[in-house]
C-alpha positions as semicolon CSV with decimal commas, in nm:
position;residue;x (nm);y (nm);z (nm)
1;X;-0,280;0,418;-0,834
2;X;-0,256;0,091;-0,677
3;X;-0,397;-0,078;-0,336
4;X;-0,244;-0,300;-0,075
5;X;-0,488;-0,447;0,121
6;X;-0,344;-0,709;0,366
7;X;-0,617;-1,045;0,391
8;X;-0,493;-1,244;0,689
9;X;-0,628;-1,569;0,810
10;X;-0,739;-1,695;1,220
11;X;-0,849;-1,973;1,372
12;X;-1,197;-1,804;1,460
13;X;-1,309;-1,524;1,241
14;X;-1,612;-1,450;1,466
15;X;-1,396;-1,432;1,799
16;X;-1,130;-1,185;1,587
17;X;-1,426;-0,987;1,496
18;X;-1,520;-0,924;1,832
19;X;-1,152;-0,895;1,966
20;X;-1,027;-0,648;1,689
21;X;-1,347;-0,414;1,748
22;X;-1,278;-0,446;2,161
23;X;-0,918;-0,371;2,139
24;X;-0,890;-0,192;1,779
25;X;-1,222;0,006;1,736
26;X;-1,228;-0,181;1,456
27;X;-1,568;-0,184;1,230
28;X;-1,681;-0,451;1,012
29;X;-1,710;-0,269;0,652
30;X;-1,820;-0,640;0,484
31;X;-2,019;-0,847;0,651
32;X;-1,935;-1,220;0,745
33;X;-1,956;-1,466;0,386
34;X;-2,002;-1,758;0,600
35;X;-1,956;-2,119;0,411
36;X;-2,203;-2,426;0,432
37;X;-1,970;-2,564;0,721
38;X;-2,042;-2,216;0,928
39;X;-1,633;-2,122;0,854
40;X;-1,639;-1,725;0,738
41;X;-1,463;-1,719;0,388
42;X;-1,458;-1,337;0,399
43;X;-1,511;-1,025;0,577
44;X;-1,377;-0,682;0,604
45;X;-1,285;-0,501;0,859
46;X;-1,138;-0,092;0,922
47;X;-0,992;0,109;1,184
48;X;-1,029;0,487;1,074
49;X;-0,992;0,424;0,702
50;X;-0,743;0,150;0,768
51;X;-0,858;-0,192;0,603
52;X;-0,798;-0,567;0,637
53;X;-0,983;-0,894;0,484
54;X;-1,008;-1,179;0,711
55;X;-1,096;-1,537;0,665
56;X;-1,115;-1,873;0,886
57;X;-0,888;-2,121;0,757
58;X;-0,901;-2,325;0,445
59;X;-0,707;-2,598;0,457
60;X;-0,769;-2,664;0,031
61;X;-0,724;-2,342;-0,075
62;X;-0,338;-2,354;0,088
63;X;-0,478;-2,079;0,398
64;X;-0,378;-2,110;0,753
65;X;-0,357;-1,889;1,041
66;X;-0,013;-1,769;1,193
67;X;0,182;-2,108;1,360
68;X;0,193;-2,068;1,736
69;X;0,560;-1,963;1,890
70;X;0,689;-1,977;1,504
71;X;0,732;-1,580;1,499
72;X;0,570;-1,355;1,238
73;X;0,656;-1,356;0,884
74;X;0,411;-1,004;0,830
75;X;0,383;-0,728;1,075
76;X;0,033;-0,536;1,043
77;X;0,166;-0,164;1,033
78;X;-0,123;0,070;1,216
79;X;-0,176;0,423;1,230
80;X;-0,334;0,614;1,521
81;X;-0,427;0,919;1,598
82;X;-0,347;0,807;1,954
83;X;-0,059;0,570;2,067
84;X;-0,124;0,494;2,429
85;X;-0,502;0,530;2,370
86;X;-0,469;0,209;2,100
87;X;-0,209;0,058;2,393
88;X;-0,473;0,118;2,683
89;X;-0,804;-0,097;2,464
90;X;-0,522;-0,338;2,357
91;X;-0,418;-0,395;2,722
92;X;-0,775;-0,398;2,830
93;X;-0,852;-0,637;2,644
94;X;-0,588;-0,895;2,740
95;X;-0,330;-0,846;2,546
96;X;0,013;-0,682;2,648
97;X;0,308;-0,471;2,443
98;X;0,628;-0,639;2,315
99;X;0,746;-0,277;2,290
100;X;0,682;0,050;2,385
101;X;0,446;0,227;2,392
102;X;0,801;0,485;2,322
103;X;0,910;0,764;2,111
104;X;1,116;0,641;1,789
105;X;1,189;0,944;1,592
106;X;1,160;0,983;1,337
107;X;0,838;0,680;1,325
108;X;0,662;0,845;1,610
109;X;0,556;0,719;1,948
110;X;0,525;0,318;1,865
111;X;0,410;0,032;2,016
112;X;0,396;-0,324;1,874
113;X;0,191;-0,627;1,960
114;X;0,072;-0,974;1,891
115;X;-0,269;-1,023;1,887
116;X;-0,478;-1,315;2,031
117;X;-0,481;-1,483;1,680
118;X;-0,103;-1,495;1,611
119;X;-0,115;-1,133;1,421
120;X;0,178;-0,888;1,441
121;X;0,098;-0,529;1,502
122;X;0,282;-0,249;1,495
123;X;0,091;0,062;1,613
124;X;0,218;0,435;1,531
125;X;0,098;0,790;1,600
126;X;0,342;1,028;1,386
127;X;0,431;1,328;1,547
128;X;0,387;1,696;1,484
């Protein structure tokens, strides 16, 4: 059986850390590999089994974080036990909807988001 595991790329690793466990619940599963310049070149983060690899950007490895206003090529698909419980932290924590939260059969109740780093979410809590 095979794994996708998406490994995105920000401006500030240690700010997304703190962002994405504020407005996710997200919890760091691998700690920070930070470089001899002080840039992380890995972690790993979850959200309920739910798993992502994160880096700063590296420039000579060909790795950049999402282009302001350019739109997003990859859409980070989450999800939640809870819809407009995931909607509420995101909101609380400064960041508001691009849609929803709504019902979509047959997805579920949606919601989708971009994230202070340039990250495209899409949040969904199936329904019974």
């Amino acid at each position: 059986m095979g794994e996708l595991t998406p490994y995105i790329c920000v401006a500030d690793s240690r700010a997304a850390i703190e962002w994405y466990a504020e407005a996710l619940g997200a919890e760091v599963t691998v700690e920070p590999i930070v470089m001899d310049d002080g840039r992380v070149g890995h972690c790993e983060l979850s959200v309920a089994g739910a798993r992502w690899m994160m880096s700063d950007e590296f420039a000579s490895a060909g790795v950049a974080p999402p282009l302001p206003g350019r739109g997003a090529s990859v859409t980070l698909h989450l999800t939640v036990e809870d819809c407009d419980a995931a909607v509420a932290r995101v909101n609380a924590a400064g960041v508001q909807m691009t849609r929803g939260p709504e019902d979509s059969p047959p997805a579920g109740r949606v919601a989708v988001f971009t994230d202070p780093f340039g990250h495209r979410w899409f949040v969904n809590q199936r329904l019974a």
